[in-house]
Backbone as XML, in Angstrom:
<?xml version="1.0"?>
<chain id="A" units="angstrom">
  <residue number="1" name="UNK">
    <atom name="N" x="0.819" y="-1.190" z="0.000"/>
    <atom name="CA" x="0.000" y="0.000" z="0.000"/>
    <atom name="C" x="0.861" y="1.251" z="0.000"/>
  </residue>
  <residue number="2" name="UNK">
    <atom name="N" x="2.077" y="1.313" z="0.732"/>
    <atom name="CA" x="2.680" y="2.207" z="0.464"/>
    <atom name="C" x="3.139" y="2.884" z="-0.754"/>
  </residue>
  <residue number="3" name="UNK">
    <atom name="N" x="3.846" y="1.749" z="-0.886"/>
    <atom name="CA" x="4.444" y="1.832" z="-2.601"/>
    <atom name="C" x="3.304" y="2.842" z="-3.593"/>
  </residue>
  <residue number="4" name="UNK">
    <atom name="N" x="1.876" y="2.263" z="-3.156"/>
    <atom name="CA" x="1.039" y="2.874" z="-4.718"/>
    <atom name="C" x="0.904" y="4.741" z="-3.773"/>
  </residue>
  <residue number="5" name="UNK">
    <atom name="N" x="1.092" y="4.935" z="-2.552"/>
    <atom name="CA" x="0.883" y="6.321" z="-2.178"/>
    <atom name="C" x="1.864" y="6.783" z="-2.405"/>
  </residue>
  <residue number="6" name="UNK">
    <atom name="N" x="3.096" y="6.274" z="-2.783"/>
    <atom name="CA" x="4.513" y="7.112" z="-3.129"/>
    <atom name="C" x="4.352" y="7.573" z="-4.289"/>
  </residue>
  <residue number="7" name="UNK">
    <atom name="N" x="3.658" y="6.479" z="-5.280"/>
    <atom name="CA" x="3.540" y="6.609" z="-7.312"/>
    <atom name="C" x="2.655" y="8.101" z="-6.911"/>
  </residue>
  <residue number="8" name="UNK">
    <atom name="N" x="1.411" y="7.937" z="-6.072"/>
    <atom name="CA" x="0.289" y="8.858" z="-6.285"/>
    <atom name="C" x="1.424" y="10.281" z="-6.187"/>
  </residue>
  <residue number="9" name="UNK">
    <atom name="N" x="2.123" y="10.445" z="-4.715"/>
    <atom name="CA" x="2.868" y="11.279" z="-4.597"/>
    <atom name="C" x="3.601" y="12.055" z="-5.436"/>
  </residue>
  <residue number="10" name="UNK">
    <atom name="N" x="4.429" y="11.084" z="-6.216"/>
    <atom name="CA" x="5.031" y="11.263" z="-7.432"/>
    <atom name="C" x="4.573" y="12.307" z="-8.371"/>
  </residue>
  <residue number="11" name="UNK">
    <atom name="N" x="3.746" y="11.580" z="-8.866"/>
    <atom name="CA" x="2.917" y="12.233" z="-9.880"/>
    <atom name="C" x="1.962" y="13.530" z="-10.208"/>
  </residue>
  <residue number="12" name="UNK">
    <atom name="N" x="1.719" y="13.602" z="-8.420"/>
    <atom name="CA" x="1.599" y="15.051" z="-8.301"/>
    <atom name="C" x="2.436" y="16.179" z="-7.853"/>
  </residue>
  <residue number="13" name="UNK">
    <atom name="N" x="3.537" y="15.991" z="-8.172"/>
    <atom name="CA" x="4.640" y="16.493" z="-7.563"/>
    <atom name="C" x="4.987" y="17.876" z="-8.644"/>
  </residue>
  <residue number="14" name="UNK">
    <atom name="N" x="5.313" y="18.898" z="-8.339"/>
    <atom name="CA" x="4.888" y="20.199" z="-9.066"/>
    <atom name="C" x="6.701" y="19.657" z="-9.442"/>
  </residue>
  <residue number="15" name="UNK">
    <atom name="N" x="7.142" y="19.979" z="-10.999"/>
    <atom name="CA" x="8.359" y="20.229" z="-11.755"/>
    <atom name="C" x="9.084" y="21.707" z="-10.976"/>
  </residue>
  <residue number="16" name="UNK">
    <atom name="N" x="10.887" y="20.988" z="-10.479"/>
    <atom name="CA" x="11.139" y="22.153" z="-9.961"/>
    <atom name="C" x="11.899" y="23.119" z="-10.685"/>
  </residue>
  <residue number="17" name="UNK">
    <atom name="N" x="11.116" y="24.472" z="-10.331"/>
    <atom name="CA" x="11.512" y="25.497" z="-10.767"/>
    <atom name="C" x="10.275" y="26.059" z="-11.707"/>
  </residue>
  <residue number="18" name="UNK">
    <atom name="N" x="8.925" y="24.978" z="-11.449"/>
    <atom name="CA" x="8.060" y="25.682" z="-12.329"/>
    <atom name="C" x="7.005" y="26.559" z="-11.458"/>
  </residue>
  <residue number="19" name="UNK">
    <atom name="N" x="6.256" y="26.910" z="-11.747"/>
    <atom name="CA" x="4.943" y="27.640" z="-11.406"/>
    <atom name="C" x="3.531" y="26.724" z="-11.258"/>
  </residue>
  <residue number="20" name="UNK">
    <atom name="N" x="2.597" y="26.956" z="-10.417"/>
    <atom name="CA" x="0.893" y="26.131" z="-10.000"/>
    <atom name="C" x="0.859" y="26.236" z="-11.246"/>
  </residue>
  <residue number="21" name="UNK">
    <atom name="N" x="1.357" y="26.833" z="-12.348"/>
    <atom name="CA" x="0.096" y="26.779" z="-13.244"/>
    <atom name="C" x="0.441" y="25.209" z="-14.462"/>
  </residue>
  <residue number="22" name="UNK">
    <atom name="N" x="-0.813" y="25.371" z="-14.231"/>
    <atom name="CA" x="-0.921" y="23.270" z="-15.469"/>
    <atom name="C" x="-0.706" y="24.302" z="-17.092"/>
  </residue>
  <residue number="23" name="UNK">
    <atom name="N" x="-0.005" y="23.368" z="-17.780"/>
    <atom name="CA" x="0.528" y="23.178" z="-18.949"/>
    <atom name="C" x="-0.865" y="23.583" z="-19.982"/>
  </residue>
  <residue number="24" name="UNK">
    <atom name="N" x="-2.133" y="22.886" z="-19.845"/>
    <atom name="CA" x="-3.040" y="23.246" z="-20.566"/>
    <atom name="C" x="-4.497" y="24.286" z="-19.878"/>
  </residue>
  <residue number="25" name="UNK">
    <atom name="N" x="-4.158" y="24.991" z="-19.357"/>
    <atom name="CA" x="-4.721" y="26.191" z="-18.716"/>
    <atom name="C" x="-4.912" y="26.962" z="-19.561"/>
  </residue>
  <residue number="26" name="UNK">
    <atom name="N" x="-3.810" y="27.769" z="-20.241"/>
    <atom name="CA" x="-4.143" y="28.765" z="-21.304"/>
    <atom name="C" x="-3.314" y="28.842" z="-22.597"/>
  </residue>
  <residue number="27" name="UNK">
    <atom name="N" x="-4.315" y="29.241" z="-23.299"/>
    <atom name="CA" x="-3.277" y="29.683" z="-24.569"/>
    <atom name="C" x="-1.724" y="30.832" z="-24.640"/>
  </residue>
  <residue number="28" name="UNK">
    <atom name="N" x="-1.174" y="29.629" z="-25.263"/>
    <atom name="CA" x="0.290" y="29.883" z="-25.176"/>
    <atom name="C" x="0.723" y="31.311" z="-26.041"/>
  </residue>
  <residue number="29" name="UNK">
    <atom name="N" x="-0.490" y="31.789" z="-27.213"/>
    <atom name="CA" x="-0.212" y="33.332" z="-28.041"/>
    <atom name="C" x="-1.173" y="34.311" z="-27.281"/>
  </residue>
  <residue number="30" name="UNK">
    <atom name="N" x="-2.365" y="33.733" z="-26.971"/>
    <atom name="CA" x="-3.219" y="35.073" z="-26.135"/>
    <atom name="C" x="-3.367" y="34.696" z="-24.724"/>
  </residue>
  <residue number="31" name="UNK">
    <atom name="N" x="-2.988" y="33.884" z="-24.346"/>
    <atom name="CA" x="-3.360" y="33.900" z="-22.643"/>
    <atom name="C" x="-4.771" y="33.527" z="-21.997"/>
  </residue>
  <residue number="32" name="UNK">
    <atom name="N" x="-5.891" y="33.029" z="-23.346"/>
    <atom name="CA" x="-7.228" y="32.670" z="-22.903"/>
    <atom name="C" x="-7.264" y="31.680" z="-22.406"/>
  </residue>
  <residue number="33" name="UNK">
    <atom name="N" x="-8.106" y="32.016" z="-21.253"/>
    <atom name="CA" x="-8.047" y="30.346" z="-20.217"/>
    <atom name="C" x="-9.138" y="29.298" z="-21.217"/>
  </residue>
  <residue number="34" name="UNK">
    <atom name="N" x="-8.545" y="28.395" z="-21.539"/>
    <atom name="CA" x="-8.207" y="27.201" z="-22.300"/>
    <atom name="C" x="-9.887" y="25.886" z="-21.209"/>
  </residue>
  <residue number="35" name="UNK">
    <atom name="N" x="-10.839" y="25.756" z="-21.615"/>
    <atom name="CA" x="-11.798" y="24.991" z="-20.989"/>
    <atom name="C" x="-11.633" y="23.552" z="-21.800"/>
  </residue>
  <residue number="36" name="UNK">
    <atom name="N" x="-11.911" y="23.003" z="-20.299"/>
    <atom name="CA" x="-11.772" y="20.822" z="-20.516"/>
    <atom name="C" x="-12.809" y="20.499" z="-21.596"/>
  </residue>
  <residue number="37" name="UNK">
    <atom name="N" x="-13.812" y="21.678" z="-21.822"/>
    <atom name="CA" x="-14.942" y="20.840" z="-22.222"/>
    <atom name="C" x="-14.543" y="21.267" z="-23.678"/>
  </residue>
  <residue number="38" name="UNK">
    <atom name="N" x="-13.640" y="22.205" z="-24.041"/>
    <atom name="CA" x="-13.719" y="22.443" z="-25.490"/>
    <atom name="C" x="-11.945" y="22.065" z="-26.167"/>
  </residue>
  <residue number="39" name="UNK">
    <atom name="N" x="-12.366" y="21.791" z="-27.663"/>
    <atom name="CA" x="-11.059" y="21.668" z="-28.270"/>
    <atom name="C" x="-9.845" y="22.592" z="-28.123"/>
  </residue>
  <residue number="40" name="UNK">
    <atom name="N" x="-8.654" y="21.810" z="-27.996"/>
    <atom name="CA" x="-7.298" y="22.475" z="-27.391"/>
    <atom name="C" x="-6.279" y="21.971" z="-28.486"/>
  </residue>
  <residue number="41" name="UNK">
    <atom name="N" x="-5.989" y="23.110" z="-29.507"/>
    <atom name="CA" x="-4.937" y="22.561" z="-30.797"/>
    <atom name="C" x="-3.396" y="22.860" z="-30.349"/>
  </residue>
  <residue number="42" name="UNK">
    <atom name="N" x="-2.872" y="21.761" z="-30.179"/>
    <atom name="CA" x="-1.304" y="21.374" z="-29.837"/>
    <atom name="C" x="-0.823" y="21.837" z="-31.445"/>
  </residue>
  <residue number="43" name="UNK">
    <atom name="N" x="0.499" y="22.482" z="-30.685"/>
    <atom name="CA" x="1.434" y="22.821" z="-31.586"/>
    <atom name="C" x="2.959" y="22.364" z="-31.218"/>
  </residue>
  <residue number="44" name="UNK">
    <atom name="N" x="3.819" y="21.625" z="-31.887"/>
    <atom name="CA" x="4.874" y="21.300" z="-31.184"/>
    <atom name="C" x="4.940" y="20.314" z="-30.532"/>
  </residue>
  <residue number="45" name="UNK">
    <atom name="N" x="4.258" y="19.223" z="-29.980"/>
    <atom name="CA" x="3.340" y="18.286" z="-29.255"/>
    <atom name="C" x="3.517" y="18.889" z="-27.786"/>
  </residue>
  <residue number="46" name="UNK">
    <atom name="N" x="3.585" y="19.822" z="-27.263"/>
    <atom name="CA" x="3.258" y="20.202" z="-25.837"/>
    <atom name="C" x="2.859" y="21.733" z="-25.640"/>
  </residue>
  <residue number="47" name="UNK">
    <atom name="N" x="2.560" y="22.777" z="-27.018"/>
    <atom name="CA" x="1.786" y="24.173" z="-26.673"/>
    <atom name="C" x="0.516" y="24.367" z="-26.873"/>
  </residue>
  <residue number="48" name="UNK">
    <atom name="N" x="0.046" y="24.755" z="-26.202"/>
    <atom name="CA" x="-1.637" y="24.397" z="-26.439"/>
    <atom name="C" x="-2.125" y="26.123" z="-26.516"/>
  </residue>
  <residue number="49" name="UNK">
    <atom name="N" x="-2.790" y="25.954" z="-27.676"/>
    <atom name="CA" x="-3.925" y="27.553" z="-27.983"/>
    <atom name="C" x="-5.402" y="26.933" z="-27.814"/>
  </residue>
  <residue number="50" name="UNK">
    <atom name="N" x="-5.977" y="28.478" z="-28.132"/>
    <atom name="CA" x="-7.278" y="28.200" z="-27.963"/>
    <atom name="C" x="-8.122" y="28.126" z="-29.441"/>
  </residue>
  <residue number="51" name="UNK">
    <atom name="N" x="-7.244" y="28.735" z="-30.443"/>
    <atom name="CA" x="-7.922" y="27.933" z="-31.842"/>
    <atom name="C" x="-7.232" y="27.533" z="-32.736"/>
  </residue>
  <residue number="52" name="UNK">
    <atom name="N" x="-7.382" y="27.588" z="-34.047"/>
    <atom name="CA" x="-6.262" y="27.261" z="-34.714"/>
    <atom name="C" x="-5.885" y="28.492" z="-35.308"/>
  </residue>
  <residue number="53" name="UNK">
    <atom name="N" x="-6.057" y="30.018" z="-35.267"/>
    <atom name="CA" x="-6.078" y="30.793" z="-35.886"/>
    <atom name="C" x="-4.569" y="31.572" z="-35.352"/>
  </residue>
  <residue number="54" name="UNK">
    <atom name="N" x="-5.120" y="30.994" z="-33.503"/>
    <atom name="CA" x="-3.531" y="31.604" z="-32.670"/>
    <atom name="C" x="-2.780" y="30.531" z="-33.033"/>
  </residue>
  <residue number="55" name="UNK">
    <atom name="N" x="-2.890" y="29.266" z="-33.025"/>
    <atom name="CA" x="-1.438" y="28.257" z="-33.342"/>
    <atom name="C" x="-0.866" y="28.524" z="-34.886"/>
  </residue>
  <residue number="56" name="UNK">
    <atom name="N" x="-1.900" y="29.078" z="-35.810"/>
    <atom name="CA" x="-1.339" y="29.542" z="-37.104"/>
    <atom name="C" x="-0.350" y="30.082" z="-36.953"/>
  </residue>
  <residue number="57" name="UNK">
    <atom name="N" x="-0.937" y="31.664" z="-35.821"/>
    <atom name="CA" x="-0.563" y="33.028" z="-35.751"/>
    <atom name="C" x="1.490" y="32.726" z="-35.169"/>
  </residue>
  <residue number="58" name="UNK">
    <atom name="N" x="1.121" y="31.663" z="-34.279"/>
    <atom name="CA" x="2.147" y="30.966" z="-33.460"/>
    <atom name="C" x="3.570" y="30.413" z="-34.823"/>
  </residue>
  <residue number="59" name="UNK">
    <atom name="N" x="2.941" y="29.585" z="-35.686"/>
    <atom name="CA" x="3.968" y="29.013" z="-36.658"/>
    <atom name="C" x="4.202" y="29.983" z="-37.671"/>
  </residue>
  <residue number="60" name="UNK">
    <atom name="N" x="3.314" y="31.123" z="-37.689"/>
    <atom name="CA" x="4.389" y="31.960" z="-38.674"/>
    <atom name="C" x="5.195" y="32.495" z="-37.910"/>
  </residue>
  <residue number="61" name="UNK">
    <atom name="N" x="4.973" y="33.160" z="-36.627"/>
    <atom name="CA" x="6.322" y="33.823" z="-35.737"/>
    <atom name="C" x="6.867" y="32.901" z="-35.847"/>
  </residue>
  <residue number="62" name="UNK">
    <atom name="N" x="7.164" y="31.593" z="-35.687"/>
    <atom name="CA" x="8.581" y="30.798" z="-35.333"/>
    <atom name="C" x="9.077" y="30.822" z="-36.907"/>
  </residue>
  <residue number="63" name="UNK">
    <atom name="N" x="8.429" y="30.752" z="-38.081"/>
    <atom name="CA" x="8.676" y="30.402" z="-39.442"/>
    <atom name="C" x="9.805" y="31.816" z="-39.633"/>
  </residue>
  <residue number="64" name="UNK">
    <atom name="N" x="9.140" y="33.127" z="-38.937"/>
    <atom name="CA" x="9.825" y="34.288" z="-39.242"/>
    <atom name="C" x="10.942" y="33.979" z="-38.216"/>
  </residue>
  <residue number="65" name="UNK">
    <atom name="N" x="10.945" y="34.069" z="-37.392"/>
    <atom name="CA" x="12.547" y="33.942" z="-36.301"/>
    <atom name="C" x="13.048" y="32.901" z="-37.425"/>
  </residue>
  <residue number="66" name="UNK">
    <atom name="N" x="12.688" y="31.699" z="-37.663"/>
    <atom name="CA" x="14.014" y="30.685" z="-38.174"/>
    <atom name="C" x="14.553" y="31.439" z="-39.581"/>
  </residue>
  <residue number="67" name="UNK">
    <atom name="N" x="14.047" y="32.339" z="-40.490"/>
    <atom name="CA" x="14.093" y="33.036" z="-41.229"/>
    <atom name="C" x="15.357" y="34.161" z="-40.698"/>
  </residue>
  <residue number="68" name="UNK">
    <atom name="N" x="14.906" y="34.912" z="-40.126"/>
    <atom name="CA" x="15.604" y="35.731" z="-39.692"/>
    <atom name="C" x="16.879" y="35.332" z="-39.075"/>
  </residue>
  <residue number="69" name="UNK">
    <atom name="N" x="16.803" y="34.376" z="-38.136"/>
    <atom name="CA" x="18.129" y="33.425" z="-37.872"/>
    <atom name="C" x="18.859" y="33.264" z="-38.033"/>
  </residue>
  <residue number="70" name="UNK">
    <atom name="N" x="18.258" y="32.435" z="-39.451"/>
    <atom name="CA" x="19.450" y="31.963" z="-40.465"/>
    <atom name="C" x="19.967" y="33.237" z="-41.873"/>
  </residue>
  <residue number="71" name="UNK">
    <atom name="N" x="19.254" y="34.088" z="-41.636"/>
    <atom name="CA" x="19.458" y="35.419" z="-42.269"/>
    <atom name="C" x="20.877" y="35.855" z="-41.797"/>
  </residue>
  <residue number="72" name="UNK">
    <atom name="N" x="20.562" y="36.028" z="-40.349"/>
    <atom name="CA" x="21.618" y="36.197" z="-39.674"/>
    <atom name="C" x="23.361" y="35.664" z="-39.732"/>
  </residue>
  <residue number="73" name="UNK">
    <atom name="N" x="23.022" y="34.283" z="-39.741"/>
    <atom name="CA" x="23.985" y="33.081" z="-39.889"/>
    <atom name="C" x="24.520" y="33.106" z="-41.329"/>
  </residue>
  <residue number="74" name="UNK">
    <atom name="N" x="23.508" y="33.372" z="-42.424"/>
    <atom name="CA" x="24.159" y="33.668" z="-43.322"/>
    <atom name="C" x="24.936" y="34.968" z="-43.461"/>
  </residue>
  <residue number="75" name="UNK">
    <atom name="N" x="24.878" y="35.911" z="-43.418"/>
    <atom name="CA" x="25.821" y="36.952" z="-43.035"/>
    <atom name="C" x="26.980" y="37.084" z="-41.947"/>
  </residue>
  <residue number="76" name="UNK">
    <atom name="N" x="26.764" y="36.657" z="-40.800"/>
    <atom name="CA" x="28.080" y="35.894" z="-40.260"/>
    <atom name="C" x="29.037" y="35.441" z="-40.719"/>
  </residue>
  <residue number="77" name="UNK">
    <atom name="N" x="28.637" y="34.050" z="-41.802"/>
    <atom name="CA" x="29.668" y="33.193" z="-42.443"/>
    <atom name="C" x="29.984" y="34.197" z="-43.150"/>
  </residue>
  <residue number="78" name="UNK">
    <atom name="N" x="29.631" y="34.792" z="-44.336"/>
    <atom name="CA" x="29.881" y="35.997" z="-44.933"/>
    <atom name="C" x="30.918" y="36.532" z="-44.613"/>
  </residue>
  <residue number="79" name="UNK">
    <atom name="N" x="30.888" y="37.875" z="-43.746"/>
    <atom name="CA" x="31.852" y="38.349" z="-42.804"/>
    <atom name="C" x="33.006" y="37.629" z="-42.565"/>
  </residue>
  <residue number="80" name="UNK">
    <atom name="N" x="32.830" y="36.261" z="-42.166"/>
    <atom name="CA" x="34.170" y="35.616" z="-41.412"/>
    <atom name="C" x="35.033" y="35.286" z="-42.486"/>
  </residue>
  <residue number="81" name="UNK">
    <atom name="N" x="33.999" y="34.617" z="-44.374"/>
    <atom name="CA" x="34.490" y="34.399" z="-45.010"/>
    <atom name="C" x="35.316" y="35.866" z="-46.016"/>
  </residue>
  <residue number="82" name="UNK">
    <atom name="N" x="34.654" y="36.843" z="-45.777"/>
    <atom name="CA" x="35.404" y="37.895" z="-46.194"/>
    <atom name="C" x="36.608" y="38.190" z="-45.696"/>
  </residue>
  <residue number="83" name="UNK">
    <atom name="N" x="36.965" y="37.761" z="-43.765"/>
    <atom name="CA" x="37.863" y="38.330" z="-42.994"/>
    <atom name="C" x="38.921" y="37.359" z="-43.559"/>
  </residue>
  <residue number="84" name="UNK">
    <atom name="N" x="38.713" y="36.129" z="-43.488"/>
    <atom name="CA" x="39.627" y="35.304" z="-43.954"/>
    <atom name="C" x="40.161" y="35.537" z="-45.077"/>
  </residue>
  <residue number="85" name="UNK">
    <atom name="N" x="39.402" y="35.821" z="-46.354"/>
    <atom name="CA" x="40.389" y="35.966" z="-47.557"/>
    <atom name="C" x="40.758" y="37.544" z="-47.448"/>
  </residue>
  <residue number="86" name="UNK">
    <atom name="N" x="40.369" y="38.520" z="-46.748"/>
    <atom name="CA" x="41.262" y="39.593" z="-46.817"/>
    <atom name="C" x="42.748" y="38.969" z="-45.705"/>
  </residue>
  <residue number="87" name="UNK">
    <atom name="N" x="42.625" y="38.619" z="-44.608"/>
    <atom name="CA" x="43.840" y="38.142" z="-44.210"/>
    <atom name="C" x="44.623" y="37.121" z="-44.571"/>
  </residue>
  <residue number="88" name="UNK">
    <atom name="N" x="44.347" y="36.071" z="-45.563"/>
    <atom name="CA" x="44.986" y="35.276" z="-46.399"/>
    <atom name="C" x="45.076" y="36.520" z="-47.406"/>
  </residue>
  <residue number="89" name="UNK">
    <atom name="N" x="45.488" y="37.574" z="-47.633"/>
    <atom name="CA" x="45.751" y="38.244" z="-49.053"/>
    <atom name="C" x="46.754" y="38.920" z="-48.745"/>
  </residue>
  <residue number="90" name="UNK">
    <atom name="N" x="46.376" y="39.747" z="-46.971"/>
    <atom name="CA" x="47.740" y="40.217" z="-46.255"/>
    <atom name="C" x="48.650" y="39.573" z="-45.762"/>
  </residue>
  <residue number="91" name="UNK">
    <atom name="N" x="48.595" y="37.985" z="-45.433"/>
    <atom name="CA" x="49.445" y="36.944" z="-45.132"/>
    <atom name="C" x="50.611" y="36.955" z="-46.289"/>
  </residue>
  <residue number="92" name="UNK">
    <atom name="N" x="49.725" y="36.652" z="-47.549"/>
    <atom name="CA" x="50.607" y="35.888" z="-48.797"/>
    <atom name="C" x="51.511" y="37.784" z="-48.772"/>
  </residue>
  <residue number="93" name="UNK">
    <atom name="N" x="50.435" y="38.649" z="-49.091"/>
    <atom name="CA" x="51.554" y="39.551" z="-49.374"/>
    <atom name="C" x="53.081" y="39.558" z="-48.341"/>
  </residue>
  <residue number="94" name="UNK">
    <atom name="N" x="52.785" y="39.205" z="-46.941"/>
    <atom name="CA" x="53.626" y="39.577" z="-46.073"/>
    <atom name="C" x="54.819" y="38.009" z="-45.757"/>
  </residue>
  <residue number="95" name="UNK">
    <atom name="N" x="54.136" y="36.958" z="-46.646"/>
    <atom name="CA" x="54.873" y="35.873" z="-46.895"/>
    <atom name="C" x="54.924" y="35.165" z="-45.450"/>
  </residue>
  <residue number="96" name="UNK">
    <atom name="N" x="53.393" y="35.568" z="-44.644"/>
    <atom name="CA" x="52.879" y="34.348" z="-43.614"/>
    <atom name="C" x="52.082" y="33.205" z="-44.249"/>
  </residue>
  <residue number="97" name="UNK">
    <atom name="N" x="52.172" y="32.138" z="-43.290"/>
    <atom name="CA" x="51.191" y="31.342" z="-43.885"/>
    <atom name="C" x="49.832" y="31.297" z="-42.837"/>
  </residue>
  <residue number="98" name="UNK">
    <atom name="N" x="48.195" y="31.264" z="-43.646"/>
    <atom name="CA" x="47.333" y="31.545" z="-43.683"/>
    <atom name="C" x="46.981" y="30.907" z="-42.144"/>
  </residue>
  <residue number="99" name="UNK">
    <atom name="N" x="47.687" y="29.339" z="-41.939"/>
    <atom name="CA" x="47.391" y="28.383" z="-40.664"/>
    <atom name="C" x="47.790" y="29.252" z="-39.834"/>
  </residue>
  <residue number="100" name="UNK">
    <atom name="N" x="48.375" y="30.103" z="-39.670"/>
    <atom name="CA" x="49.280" y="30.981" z="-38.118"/>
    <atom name="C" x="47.868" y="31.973" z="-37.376"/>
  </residue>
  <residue number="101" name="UNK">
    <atom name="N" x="47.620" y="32.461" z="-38.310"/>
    <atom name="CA" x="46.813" y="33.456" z="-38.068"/>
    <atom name="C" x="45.642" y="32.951" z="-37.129"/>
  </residue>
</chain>
């Protein structure tokens, strides 16, 4: 008997470092409290909205960040690949080799 009041224990045991509040309470883009009795559209398999219009609203913001991101990342490499062949250009002129640098 013990054993099954430890599982019960368990299982209600709040995640540490989180907050009372349950996972499907409210929508994750507007904050509307989210009811048992009505449909709840998962996005991600664990964000829950209250229609499909906010989980839309939800996958174009992430569609735009990964966009922008890698916008980013591409211009980075860019840059680094520019820095490199301008200092492989001042190397060769100065008769270093490119590995030192």
């Amino acid at each position: 008997m013990a054993r099954s009041v430890a599982c019960a224990f368990f299982f209600d045991a709040e995640p540490v470092g989180e907050t009372g509040r349950h996972a499907l309470d409210a929508c994750a883009l507007c904050s509307k409290p989210l009811r048992r009795d009505s449909d709840i559209f998962m996005y991600r398999g664990d964000t829950p909205f209250c229609s499909e219009e906010c989980r839309y609203e939800q996958m174009h913001l992430d569609a735009a960040c990964a966009r922008q991101a890698a916008s980013a990342r591409r211009k980075q490499q860019q840059q680094r690949g520019r820095h490199e062949a301008a200092a492989a250009s001042v190397s060769r002129k100065a008769g270093v080799s490119v590995a030192s640098c």
